[in-house]
N, C-alpha and C positions, 0 to 999 in steps of 0.2 A: 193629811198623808193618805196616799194611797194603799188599797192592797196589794197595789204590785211594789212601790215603796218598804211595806213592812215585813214583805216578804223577803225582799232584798236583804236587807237589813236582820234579820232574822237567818238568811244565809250567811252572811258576812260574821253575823257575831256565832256562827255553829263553828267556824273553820278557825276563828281565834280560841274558841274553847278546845276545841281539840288540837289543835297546835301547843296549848300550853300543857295539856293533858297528855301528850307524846314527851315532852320535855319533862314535866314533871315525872314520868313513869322510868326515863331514861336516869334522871338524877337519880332516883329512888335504887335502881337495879345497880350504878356505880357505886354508892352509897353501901349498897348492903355487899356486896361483892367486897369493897373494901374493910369492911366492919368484921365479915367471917374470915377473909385474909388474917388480919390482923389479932382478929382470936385464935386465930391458929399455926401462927407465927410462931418458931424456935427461939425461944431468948434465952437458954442456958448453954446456946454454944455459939460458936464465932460467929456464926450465918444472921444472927440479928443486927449486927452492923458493917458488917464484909467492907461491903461498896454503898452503903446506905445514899449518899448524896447522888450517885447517877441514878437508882432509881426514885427518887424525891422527884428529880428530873422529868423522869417517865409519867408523872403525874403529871408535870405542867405540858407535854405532853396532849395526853390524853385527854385534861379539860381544853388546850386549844385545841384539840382534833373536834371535840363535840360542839365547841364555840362555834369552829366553822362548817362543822356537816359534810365534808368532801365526799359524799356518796359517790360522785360522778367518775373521781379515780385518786381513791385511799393512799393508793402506793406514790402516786407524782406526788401528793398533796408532801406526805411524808418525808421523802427525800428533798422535797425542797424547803420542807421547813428545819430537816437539819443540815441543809447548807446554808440556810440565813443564819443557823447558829454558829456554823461554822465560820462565817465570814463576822461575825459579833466577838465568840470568843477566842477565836485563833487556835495556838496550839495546843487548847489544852480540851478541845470539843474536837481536835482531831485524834487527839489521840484516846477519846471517847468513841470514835465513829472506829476507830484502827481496830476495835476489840472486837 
């Protein structure tokens, strides 16, 4: 193997490390975000279960939003992933979207 070989190679494997070290830092930062949400959450009045199941929602959400990375434009990504749910779950994600 050459030096320009292991150099290669040694470039290749910096950009997988840091790839999973971006992810790994992004999991960590929704992780804790949810962990202090959650400890600091109302549960002696109605607000701890209001609407609970739409935002459970917002969660699956949020990890498809980070599954697929839409940097390039958030907002189309977004509306059109609640129009697939829309056409999925009918009336009852419209009248989710209606609020």
């Amino acid at each position: 193997m050459t030096i320009a070989h292991r150099a290669a190679a040694a470039a290749a494997w910096t950009v997988v490390v840091r790839e999973r070290l971006e992810r790994a830092v992004v999991a960590a930062v929704i992780l804790g975000a949810s962990i202090a949400l959650t400890a600091t959450a109302a549960v002696a009045s109605d607000f701890w279960w209001s609407d609970s199941p739409r935002h459970a929602l917002n969660g699956a959400f949020i990890k498809d939003f980070v599954a697929a990375m839409p940097w390039h434009d958030p907002k189309a990504w977004a509306i059109n992933y609640y129009l697939q749910r829309l056409m999925h779950d009918g009336p009852v994600a419209l009248d989710v979207v209606r609020r």
